[in-house]
ROZAVEX-994837 format. One record per atom (N, C-alpha, C, O): x, y, z; residue in one letter. Coordinates in pm, whole numbers, plus 50000, padded with zeros to 5 digits. Layout:
// ROZAVEX-994837
XYZA...
***
This chain:
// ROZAVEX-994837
798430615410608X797650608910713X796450617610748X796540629610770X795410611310751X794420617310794X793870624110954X793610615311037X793740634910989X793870640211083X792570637811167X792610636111288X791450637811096X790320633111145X789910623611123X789980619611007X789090613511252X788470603411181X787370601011112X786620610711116X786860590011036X785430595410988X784500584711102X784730574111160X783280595111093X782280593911263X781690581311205X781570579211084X781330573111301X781150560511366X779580557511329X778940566711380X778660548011259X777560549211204X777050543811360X777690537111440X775770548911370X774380547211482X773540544611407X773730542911287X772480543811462X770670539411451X770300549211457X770890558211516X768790550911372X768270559111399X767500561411505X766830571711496X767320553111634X766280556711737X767180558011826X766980558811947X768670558311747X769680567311899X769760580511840X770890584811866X769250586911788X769600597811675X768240604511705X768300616011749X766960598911688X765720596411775X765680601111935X764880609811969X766290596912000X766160596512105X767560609512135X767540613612251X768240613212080X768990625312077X768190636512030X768520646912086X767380637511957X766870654011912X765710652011950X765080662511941X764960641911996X763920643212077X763960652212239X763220661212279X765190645312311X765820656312401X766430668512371X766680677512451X766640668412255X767180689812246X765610692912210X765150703012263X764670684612119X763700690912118X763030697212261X762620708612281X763060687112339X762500689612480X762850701612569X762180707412654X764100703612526X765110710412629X765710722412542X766130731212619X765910725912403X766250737112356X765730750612331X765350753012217X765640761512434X765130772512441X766120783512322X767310783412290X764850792912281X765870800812214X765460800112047X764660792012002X765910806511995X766310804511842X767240798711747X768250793911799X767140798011614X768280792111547X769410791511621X769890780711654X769970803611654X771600809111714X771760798411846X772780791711865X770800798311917X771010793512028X770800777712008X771400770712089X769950770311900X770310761211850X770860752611808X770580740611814X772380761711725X773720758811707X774100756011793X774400744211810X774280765911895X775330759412020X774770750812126X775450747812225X773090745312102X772970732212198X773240723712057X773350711912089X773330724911964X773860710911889X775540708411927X776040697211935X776250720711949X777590719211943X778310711212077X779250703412094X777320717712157X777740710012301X777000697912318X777060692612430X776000689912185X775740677212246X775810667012136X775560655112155X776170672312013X776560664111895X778110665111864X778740658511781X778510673311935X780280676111877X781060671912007X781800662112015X780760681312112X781270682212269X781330671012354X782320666712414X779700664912353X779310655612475X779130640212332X779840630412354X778550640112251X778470623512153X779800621812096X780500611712096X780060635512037X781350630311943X781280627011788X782250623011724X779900629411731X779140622511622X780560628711491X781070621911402X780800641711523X781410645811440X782140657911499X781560664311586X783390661611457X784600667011482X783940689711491X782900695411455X785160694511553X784760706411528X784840711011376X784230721511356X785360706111279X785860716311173X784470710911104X783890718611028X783990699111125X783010692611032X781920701811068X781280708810990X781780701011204X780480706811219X780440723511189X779630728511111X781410730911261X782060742111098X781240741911001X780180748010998X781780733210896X781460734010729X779900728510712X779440726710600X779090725810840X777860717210816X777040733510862X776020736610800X777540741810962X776860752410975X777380764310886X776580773510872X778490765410830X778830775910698X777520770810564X776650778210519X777700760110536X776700758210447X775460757410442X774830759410338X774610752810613X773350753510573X773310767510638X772160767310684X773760778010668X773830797810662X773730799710532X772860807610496X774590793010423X774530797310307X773330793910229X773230800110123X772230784210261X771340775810203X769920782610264X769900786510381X769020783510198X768000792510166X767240778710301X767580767010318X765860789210391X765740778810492X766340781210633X767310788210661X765480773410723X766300770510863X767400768110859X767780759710777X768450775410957X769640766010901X770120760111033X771100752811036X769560762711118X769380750911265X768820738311204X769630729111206X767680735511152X767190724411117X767650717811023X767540705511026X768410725310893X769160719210830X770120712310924X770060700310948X771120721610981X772130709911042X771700698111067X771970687311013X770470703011218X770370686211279X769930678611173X770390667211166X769090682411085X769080672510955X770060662410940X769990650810980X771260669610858X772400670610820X773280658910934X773690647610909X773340665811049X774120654111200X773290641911197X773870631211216X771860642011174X771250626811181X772000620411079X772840612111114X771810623510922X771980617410782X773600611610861X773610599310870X774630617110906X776090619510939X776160602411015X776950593011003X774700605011108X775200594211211X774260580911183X774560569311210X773210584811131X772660572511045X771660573010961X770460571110980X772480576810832X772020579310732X770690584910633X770670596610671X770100584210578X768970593610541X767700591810668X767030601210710X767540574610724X767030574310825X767060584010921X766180591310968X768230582910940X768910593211065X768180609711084X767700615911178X768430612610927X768230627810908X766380629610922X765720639910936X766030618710914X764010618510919X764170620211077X763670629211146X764950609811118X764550610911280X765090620811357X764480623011462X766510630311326X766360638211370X765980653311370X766370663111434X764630650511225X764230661411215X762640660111300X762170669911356X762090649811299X760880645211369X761650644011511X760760639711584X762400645011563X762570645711742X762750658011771X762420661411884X763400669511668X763770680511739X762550690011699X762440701211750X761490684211592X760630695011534X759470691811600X759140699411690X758720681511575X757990675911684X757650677511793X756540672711816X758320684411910X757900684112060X757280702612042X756270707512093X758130708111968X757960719911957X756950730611894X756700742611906X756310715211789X755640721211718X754190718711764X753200725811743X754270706511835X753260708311953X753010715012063X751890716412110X753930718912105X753820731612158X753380744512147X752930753012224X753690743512014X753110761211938X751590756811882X750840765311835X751260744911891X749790744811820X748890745611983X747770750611985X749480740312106X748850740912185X748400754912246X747240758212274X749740763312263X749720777312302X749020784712222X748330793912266X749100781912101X747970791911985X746420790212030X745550798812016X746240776312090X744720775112107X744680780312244X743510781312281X745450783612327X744880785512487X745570803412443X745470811312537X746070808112340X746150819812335X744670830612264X744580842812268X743920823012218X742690825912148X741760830112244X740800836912208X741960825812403X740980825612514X741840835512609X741270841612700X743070836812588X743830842512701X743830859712660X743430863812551X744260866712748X745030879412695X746470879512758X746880877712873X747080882512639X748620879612731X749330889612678X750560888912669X748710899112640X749710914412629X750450920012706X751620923712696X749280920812837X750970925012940X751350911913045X751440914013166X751520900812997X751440888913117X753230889013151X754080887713063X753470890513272X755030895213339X755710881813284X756740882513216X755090869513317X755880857013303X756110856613131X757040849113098X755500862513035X756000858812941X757440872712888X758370871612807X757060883312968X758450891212897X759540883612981X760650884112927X759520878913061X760480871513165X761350862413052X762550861613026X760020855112993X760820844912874X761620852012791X762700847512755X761200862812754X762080870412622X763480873312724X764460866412695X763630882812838X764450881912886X765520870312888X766700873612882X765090854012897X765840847812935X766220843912802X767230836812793X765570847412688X765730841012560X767410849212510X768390845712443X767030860312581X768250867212536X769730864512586X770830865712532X769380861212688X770320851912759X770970841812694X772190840912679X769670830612636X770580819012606X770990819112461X771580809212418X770710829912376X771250832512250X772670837812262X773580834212187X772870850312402X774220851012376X775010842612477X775980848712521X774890834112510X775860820212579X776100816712464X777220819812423X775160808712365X775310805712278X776140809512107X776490804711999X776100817312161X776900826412021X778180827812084X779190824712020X778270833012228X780180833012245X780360818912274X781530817012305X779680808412277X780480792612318X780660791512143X781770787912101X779950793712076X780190790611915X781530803311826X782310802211731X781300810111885X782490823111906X783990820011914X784850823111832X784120813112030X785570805212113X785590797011973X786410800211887X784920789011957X785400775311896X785610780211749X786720776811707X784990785811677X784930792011494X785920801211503X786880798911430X785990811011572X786890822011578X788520820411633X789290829811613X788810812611677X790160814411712X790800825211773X790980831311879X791130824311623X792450833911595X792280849811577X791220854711615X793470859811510X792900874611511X792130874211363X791200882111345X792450866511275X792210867811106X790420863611145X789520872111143X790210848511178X788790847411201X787890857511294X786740860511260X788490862511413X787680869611461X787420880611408X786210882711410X788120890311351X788390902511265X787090901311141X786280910211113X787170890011091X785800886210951X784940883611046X783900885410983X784820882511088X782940876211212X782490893211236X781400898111206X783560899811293X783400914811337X782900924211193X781910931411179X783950921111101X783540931310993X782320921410955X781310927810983X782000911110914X780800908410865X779470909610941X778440911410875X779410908611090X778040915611144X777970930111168X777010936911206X779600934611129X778930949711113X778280954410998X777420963211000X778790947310870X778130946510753X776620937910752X775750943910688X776360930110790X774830925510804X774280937510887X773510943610813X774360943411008X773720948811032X773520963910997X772490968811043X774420972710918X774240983110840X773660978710701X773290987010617X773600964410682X772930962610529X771660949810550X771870938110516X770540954010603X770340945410682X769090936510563X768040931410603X769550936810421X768550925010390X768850914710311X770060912510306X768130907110243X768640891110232X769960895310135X771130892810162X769520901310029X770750902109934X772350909310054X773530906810027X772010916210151X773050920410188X774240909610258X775440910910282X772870894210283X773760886810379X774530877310290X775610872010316X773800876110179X774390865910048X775610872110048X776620865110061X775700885210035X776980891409969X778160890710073X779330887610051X777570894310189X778360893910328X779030877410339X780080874310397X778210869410275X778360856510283X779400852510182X780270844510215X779370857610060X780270851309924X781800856709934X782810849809918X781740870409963X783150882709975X783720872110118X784640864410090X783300872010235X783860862710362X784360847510273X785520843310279X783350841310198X783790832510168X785230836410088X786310833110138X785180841410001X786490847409892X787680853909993X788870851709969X787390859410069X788670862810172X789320856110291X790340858410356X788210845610298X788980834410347X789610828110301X790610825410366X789480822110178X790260815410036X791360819910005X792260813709948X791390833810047X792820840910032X793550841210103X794750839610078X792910844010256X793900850210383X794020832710478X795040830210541X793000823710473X793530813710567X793650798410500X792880791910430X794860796010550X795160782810426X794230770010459X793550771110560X794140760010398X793320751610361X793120742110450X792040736210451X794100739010538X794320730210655X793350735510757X792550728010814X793450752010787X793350759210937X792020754310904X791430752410798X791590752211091X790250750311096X789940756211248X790900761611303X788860755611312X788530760811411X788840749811543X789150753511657X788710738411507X789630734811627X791350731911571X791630733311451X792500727511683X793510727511640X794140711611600X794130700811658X794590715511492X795180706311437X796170700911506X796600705711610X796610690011449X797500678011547X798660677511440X798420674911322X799830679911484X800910674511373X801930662411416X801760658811532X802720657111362X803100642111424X804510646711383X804840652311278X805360642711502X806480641511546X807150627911480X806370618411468X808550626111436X809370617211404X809120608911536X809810600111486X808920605911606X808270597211721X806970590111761X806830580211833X805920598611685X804980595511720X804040600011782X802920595311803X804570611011817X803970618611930X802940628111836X803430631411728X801860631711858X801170643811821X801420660011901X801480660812024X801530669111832X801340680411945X800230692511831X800280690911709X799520701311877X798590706211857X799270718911820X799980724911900X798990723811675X799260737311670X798920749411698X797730752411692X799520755311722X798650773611784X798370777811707X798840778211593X797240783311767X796290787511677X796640804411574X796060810711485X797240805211614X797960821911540X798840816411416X799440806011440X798980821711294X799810824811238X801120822311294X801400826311407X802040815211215X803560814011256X804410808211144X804360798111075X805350820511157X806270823910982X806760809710985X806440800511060X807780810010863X808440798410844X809780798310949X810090789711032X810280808210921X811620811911008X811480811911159X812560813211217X810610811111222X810360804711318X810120794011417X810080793811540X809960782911299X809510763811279X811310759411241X811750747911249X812160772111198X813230767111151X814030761611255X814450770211332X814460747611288X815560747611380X816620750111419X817380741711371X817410760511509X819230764611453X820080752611440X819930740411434X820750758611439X821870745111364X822500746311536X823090736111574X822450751911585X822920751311731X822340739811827X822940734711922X820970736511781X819600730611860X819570720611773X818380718111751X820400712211701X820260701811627X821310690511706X822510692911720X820670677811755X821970669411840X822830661411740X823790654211769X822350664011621X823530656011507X823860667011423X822840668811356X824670675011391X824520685011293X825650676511152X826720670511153X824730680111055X824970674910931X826880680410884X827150692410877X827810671310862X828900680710841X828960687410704X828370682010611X829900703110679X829380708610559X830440698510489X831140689010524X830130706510358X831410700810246X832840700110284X833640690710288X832960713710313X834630721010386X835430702410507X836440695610519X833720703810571X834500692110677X834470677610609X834590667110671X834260678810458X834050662110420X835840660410318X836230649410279X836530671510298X837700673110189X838680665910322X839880663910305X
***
């Protein structure tokens, strides 16, 4: 049974009218990017699940390029189709990029080397990159195995700090995840289904087999052995 559903097709001028508002409203960089897509394409629309959006930001990290703009690319195409991915690269690129052509021309006339209101911005920029990185933190990381690779790999990006160092940081994480976390685990929690019907959500840690085992004490029918069938 399939655990997730697959996301629900839209229009493109609702897709339009979605990254036109993060365009409007998203301060910050790539990093901080991610996590206004996460809280308004995953969190608040629903377009697509946590693990999806996961594997939509593992791959465009791995893909040469923006990899903020890839996503929202990527979430338009998701929610309506190649249309989708035009419009939500023209709503979120668009407001911004008028912006930077405007400030370049009133920066040609200005001096703004020491202007207070703009280190103010860097200040706050720093701000909303790390909100953004621990709300994307909680949700990717879990557990001790994921958080442990996030830790050793930005300590490795940042003692090896150039492109080839992040590819590599990138392929070895990929390969030791393949090893150490099985194929199911994902960053949000999975749902498993009860002889009833019921769903309940697994924890997120590691948990042996001998543990899931039920005693034969805690069973309300216990099977009789051989001995009691002679």
């Amino acid at each position: 049974m399939e655990l997730t559903s697959r996301p629900t097709r839209g229009s493109a001028l609702e897709v339009l009218a979605a990254a036109t508002r993060l365009g409007l409203t998203s301060f910050g960089g790539p990093i901080a990017h991610l996590g206004y897509f996460r809280d308004e394409y995953v969190v608040r629309r629903k377009w697509v699940d946590e693990q999806t959006y996961a594997d939509l930001v593992a791959l465009c990290q791995f893909l040469p390029g923006p990899a903020s703009s890839q996503v929202g690319i990527a979430l338009g195409i998701f929610r309506a189709g190649l249309l989708g991915g035009l419009a939500a690269w023209l709503g979120f690129t668009l407001p911004s990029a008028i912006a930077l052509i405007a400030f370049a021309i009133g920066v040609r006339d200005l001096d703004l080397s020491g202007a207070g209101w703009l280190h103010g911005l860097k200040v706050a920029a720093v701000a909303v990159v790390a909100q953004a990185v621990w709300g994307m933190a909680r949700a990717l990381c879990p557990d001790r195995e994921r958080a442990t690779m996030a830790i050793v790999a930005a300590m490795a990006v940042s003692a090896w700090p150039t492109a080839w160092g992040q590819v590599l940081v990138i392929i070895i994480a990929g390969i030791v995840g393949l090893q150490l976390l099985p194929r199911s685990e994902g960053p949000d929690a999975h749902a498993s289904e009860s002889p009833s019907g019921a769903h309940w959500a697994s924890p997120p840690w590691p948990c042996s087999l001998r543990s899931r085992e039920p005693s034969r004490a805690s069973l309300p029918h216990a099977v009789p052995s051989a001995r009691g069938l002679r």
